[in-house]
N, C-alpha and C positions, 0 to 999 in steps of 0.2 A: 737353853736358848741356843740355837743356831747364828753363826755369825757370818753373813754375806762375807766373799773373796772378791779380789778385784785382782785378774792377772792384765797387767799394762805392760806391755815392753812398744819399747821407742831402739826406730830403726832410722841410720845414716845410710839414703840410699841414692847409689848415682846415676844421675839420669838416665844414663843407656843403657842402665839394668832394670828401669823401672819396672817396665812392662813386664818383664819375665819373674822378679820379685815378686808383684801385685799376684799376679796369675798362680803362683806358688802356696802366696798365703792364703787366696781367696781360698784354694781348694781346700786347705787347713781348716779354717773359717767356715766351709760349708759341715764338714766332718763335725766339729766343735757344736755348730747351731742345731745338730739334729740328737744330741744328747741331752738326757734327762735332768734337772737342775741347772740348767742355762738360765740367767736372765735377761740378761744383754750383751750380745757381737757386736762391738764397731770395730771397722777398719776406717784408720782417718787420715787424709793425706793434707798434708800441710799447705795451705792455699796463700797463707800472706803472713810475713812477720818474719824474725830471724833466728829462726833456733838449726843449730847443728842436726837435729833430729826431723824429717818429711816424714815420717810413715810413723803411727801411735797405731796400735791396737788396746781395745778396752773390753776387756769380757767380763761379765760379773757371772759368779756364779750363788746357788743356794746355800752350799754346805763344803767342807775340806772334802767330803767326800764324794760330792758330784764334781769335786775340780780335778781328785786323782781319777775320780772310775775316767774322765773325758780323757785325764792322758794316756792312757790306756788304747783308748780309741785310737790315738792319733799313734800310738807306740804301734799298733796291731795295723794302722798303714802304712808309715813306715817299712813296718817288717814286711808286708806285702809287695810294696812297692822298688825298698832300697834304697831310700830318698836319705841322702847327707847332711844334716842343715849345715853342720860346720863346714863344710864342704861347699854347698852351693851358696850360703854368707861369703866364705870368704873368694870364690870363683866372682864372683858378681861385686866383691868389695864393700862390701854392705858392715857396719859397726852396728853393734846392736848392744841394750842393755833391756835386762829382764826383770821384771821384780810383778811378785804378789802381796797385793794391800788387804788390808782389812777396813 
């Protein structure tokens, strides 16, 4: 039996980094959605209510192994591109915390 992932990271983001954030992960987000055993992309921004965290992303995936072959993907942009996350996290002051559910 295969057991659905759920990778959720919640992100503290400040307003006058939003834009350039968002625009960051979308492209993330477009990469992720065009791989094999995806089920669900949200990117969610927090519209009412009071939590430390504005930005949740929720991706479900099929199997452990369509979650790593995706990172791969996003590793192999990366390495094309350059792109720092720890780097432009913390350029932009963004708090982030990561985690994968089952």
């Amino acid at each position: 039996m295969t057991t659905a992932l759920h990778r959720i990271d919640k992100f503290s983001v400040p307003a006058p980094a939003m834009d350039e954030f968002l625009a960051q992960l979308r492209h993330t987000h477009e990469i992720l959605g065009r791989q094999p055993g995806i089920v669900r992309n949200d990117v969610i921004t927090l519209v009412d209510g009071d939590s430390v965290y504005n930005v949740v992303t929720a991706v479900t995936w099929e199997s452990r192994d369509a979650l790593r072959d995706a990172g791969s993907a996003v590793a192999a942009d990366v390495a094309a591109t350059g792109f720092d996350r720890v780097a432009f996290l913390t350029r932009l002051g963004v708090t982030a915390d990561f985690g994968t559910y089952a």
